[in-house]
C-alpha positions in Angstrom: -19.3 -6.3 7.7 -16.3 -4.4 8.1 -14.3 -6.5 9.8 -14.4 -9.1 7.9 -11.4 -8.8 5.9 -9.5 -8.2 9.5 -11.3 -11.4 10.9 -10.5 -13.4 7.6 -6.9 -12.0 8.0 -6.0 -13.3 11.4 -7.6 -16.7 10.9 -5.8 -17.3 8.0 -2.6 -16.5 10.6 -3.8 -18.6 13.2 -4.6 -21.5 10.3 -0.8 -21.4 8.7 0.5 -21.3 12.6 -0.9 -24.7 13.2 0.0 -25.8 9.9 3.7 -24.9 10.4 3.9 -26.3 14.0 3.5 -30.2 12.0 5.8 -29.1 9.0 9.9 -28.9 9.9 12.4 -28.7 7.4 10.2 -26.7 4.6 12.8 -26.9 1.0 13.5 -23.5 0.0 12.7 -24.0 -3.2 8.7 -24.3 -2.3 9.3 -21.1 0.0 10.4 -19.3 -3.0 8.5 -20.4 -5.8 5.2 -20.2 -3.3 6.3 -16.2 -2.4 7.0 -15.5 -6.4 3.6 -16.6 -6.7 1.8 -14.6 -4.1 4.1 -12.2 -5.7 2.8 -12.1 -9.1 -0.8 -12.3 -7.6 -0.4 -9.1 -5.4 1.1 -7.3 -8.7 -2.2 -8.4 -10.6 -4.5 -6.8 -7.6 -2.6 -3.6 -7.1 -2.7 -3.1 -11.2 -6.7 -3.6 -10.9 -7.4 -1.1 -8.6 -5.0 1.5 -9.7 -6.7 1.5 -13.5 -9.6 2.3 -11.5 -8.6 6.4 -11.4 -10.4 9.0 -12.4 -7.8 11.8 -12.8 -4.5 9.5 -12.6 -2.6 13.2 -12.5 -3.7 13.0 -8.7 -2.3 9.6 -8.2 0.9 10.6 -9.2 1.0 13.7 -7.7 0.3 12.1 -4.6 3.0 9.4 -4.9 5.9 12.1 -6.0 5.1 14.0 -3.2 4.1 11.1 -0.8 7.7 9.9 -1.5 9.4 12.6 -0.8 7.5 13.3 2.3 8.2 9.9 3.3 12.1 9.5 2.5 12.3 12.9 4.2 11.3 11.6 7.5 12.4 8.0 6.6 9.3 7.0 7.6 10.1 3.2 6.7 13.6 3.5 9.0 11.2 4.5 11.6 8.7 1.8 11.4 11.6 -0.5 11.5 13.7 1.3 14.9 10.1 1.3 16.4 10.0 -2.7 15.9 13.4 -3.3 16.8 12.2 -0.9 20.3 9.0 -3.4 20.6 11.4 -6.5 20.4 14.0 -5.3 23.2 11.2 -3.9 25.7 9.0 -7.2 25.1 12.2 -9.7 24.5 13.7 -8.7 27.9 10.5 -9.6 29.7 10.7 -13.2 28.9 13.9 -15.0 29.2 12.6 -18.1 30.6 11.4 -21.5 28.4 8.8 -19.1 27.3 11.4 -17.4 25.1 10.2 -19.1 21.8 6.7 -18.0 22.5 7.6 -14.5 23.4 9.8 -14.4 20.1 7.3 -16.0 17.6 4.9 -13.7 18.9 7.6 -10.7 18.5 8.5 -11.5 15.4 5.6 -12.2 13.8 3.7 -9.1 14.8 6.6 -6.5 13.5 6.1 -8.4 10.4 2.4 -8.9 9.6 1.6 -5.2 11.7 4.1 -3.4 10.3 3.4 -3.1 6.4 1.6 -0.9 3.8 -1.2 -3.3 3.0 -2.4 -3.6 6.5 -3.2 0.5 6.5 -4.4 0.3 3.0 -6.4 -2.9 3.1 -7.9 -1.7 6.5 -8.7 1.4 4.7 -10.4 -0.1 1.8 -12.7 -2.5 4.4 -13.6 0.7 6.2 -14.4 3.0 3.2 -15.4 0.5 0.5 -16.2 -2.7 2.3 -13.7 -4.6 0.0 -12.0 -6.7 1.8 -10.0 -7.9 -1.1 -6.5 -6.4 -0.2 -6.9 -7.8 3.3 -7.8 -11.7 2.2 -4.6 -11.1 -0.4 -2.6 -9.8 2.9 -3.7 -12.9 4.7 -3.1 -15.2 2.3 0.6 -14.0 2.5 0.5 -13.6 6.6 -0.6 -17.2 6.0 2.2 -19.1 4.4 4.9 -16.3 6.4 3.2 -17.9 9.7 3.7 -21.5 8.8 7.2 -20.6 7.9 8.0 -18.9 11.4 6.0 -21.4 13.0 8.1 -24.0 11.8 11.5 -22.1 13.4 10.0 -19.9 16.2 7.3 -22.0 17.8 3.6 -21.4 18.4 4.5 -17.9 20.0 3.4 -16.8 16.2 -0.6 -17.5 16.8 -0.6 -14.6 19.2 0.4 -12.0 16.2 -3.3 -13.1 15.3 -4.6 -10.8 17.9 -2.1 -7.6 17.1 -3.5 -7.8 13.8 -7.1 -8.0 14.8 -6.9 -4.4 16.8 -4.4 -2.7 15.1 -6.4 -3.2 10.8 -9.6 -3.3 13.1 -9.3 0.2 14.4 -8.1 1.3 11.3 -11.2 0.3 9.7 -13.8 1.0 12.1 -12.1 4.8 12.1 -12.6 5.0 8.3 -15.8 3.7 8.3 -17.0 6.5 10.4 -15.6 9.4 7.8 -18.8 8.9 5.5 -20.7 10.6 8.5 -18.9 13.7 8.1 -17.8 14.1 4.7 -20.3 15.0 1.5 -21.0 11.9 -0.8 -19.5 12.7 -3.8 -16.1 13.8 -1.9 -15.7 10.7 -0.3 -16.3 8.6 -3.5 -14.0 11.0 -5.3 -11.6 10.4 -2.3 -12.2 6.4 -2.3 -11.9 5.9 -5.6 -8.0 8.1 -6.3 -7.4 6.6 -2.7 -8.0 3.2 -4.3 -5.4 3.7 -7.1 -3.1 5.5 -5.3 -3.0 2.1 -2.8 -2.8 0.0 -5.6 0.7 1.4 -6.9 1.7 0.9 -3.6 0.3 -2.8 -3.8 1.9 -3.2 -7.1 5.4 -1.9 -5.2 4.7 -5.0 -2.7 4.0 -7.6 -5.4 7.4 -6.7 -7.1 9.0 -6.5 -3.6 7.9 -10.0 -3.0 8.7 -11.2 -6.8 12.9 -9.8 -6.2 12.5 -7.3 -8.6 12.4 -4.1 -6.8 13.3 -2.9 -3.3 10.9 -0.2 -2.8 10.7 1.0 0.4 6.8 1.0 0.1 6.1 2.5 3.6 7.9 5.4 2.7 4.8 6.1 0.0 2.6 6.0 2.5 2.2 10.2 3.7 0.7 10.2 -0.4 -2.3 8.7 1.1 -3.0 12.0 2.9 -1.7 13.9 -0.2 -5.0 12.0 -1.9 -7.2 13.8 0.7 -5.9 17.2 0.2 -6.2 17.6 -3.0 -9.1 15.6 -3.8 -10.7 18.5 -1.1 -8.9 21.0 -3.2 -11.1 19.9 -6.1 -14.3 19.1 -4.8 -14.0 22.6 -3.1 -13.3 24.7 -6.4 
């Protein structure tokens, strides 16, 4: 089913909204030694799948130039000025007592939409039928929901839907490139796309830890790097 990891995703959302509605006053301390954790366990996952390479030259071609492709275009400053533009056009529409709900749900979206694992995890459901990235996203989405529900009100269980559409589409899409695209290409591709993710997911998990301060959405363009020249070697 290839919306599975999606659907497991935004239940987990709408679970850790209802948790967090009962919970006030959450001691920091859990908070971070819960998300050092998660951390650690997002580290573990991206290190799996990127041992599982092939030609590990392709992955790292494909993050150098990814990178610089990305920081070029600052895609992550993007990502982030087209949030902020979400959150004034939506905020200004609700200034009523419906404000915590509109800025839960605000909130909440820009953070659990707007990410590198959603687009790789997606990815991997559509192309692989692993849902394994997406269950490790919505284990995180979780526990961030019953933290936001606990300060911005049950506006959060809305972000449930956003996420739904936005790593739905982005699975059913990939799912339909094994129509077009020979066999052992789009293993080829799955398999370096599947590393190169999981540096990225590795970037996260050391993120989350305080370690590093990658700006992981800048890595992203690599992903289409991985296509091209994973075509470039099937085709010669």
């Amino acid at each position: 089913m290839v919306l599975l990891g999606t659907a497991i995703n935004a239940l987990l959302i709408v679970i850790g909204t209802l948790i967090g509605r009962f919970l006030q006053g959450i001691p920091d301390r859990i908070k971070d030694t819960v998300m050092s954790v998660i951390g650690l366990a997002v580290a573990v996952l991206g290190i799996q799948m990127g041992i599982q390479s092939e030609n590990f030259i392709v992955v790292i071609v494909s993050l150098v130039f990814g990178a610089i492709i990305g920081e070029w275009i600052d895609l992550d400053k993007q990502l982030n000025c087209f949030g902020q533009w979400i959150e004034k056009k939506l905020g200004n529409k609700v200034k009523s007592g419906n404000g915590n709900i509109s800025q839960g749900f605000v909130n909440a979206t820009l953070i659990f939409v707007i990410g590198s694992m959603a687009i790789i995890g997606a990815l991997d459901s559509g192309l692989r039928n692993d849902h394994s990235v997406l269950i490790t996203k919505g284990i995180i989405d979780g526990f961030t929901a019953v933290i936001l529900a606990s300060t911005l009100g049950i506006g959060v269980i809305l972000s449930a839907v956003s996420v739904f559409l936005y790593q739905g589409i982005i699975a059913v899409f990939a799912g339909q490139i094994s129509r077009f695209i020979p066999d052992e290409a789009l293993q080829m591709f799955i398999q370096e796309m599947t590393a190169t993710g999981g540096v990225m997911i590795l970037a996260i998990g050391l993120n989350l830890i305080g370690l590093t301060k990658i700006r992981v959405a800048n890595l992203l363009p690599g992903m289409l790097i991985v296509a091209i020249a994973v075509m470039i070697m099937y085709l010669f």
